[in-house]
N, CA, C and O atoms as a GROMACS GRO file, in nm:
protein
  184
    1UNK      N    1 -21.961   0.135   3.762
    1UNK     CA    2 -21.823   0.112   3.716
    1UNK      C    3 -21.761   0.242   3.669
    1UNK      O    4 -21.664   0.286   3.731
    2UNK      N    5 -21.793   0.287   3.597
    2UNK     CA    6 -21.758   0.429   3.520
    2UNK      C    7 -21.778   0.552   3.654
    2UNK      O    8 -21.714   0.656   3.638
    3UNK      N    9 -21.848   0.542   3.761
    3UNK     CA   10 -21.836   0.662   3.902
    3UNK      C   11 -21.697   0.598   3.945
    3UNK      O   12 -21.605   0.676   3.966
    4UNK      N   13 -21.681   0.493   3.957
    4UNK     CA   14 -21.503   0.420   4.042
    4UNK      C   15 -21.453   0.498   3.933
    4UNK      O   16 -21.360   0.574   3.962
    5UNK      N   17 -21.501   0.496   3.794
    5UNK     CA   18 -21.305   0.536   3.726
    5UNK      C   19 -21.320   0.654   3.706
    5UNK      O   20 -21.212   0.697   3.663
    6UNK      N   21 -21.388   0.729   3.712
    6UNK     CA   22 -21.388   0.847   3.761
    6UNK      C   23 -21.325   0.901   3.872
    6UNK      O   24 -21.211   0.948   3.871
    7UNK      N   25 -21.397   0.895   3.966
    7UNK     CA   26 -21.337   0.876   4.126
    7UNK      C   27 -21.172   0.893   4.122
    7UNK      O   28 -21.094   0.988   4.133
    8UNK      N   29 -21.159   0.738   4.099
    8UNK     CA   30 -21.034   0.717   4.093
    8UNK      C   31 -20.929   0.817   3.985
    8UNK      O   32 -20.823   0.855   4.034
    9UNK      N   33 -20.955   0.852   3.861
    9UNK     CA   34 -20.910   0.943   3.799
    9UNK      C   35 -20.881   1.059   3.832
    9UNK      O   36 -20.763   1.095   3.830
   10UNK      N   37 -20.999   1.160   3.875
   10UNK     CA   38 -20.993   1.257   3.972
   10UNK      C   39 -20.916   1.247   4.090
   10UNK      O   40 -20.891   1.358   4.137
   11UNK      N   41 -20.864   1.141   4.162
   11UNK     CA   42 -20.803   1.107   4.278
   11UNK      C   43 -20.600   1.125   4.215
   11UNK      O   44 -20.498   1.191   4.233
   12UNK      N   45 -20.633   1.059   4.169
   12UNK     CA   46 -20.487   1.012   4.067
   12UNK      C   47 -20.423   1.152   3.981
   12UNK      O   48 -20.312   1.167   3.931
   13UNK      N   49 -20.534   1.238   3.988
   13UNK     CA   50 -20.506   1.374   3.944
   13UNK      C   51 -20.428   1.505   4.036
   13UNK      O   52 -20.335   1.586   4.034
   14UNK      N   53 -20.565   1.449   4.126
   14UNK     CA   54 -20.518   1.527   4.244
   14UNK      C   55 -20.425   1.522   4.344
   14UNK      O   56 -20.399   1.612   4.423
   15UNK      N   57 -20.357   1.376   4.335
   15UNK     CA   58 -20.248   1.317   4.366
   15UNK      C   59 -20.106   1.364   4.339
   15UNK      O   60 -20.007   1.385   4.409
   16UNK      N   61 -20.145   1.374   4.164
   16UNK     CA   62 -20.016   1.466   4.075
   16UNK      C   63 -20.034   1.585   4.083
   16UNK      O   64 -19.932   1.637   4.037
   17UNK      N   65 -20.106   1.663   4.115
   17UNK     CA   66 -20.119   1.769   4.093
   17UNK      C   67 -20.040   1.841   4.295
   17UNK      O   68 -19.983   1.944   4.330
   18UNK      N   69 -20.077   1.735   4.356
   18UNK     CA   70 -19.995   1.759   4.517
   18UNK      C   71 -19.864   1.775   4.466
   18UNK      O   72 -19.810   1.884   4.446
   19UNK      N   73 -19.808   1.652   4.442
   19UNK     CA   74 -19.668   1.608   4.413
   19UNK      C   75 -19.620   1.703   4.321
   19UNK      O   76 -19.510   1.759   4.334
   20UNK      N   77 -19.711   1.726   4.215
   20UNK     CA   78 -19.637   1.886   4.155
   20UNK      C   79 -19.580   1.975   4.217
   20UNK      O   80 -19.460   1.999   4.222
   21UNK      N   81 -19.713   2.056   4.294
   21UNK     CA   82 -19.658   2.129   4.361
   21UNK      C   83 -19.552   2.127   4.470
   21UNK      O   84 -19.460   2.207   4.488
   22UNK      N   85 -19.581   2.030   4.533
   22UNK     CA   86 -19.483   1.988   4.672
   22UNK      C   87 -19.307   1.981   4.607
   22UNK      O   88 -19.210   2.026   4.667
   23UNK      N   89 -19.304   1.904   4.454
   23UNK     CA   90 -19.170   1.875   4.413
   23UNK      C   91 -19.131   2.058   4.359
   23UNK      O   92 -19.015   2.097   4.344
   24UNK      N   93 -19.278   2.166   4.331
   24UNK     CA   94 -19.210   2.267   4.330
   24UNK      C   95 -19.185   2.338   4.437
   24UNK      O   96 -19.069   2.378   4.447
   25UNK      N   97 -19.267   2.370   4.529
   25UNK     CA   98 -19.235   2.421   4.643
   25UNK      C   99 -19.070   2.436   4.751
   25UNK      O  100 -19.004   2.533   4.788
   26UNK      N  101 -19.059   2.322   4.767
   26UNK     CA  102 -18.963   2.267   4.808
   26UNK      C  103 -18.798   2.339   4.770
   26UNK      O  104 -18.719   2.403   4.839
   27UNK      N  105 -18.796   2.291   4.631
   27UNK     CA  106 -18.652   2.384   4.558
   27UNK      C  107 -18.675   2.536   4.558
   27UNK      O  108 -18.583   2.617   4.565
   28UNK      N  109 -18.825   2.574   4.547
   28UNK     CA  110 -18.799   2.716   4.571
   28UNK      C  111 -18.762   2.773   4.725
   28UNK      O  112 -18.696   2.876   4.742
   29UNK      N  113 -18.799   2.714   4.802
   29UNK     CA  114 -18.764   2.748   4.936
   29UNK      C  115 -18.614   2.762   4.985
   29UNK      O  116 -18.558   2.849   5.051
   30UNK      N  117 -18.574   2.655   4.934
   30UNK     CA  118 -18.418   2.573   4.934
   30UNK      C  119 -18.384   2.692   4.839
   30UNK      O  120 -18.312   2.761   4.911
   31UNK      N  121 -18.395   2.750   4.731
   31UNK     CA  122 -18.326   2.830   4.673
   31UNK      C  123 -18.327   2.993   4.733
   31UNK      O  124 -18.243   3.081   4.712
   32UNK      N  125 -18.431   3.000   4.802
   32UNK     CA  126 -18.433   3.177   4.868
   32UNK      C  127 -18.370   3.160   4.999
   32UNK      O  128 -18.318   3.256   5.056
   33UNK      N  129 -18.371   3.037   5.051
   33UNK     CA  130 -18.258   3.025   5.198
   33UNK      C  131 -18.127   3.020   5.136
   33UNK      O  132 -18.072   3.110   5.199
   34UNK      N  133 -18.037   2.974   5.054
   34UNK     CA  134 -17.947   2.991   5.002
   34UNK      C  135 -17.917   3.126   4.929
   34UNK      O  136 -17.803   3.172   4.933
   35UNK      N  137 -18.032   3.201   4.855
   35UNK     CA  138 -18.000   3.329   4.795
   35UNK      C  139 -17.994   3.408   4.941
   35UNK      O  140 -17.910   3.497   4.950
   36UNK      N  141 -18.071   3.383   5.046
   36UNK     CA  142 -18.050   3.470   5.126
   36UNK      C  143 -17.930   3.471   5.243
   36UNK      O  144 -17.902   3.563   5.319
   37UNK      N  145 -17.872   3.348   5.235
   37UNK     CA  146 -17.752   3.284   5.306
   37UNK      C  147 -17.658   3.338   5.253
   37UNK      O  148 -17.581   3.387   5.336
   38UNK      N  149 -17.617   3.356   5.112
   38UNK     CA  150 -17.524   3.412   4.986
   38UNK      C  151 -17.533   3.534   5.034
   38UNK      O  152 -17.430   3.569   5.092
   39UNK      N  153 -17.658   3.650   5.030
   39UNK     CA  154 -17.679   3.748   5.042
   39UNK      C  155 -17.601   3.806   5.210
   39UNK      O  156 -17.542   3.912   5.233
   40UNK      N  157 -17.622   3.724   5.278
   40UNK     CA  158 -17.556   3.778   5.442
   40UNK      C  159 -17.407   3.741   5.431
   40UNK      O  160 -17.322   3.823   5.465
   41UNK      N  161 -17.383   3.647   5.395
   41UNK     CA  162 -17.218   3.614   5.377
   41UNK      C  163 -17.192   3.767   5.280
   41UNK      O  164 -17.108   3.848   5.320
   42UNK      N  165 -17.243   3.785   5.198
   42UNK     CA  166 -17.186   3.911   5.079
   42UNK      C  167 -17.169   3.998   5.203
   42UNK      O  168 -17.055   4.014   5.247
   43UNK      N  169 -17.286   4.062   5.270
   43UNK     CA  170 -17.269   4.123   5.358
   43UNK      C  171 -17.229   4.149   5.484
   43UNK      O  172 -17.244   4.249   5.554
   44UNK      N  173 -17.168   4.028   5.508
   44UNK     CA  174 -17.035   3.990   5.610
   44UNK      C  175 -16.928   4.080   5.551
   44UNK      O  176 -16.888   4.196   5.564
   45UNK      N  177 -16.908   3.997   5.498
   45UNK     CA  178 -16.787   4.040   5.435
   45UNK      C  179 -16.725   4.194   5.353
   45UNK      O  180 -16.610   4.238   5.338
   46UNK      N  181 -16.854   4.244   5.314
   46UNK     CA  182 -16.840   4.363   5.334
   46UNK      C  183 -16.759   4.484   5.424
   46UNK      O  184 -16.783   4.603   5.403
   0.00000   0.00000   0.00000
């Protein structure tokens, strides 16, 4: 009983610990394509 809630704990961890990263990953990407989108328009326009 106590190896399942283990298991499962460790699972449920590693679960959040994806979704962490994935929910950070994501906006940072989305934010350096936009800083770098900003950055070529600046330099359009130049």
């Amino acid at each position: 009983m106590s190896l399942v809630f283990l298991f499962n704990t460790v699972f449920l961890l590693a679960d959040a610990l994806k979704n962490a990263i994935t929910s950070f990953v994501i906006p940072t990407e989305f934010l350096t394509a936009w800083t770098l989108l900003l950055f070529e328009i600046e330099r359009f326009k130049a």
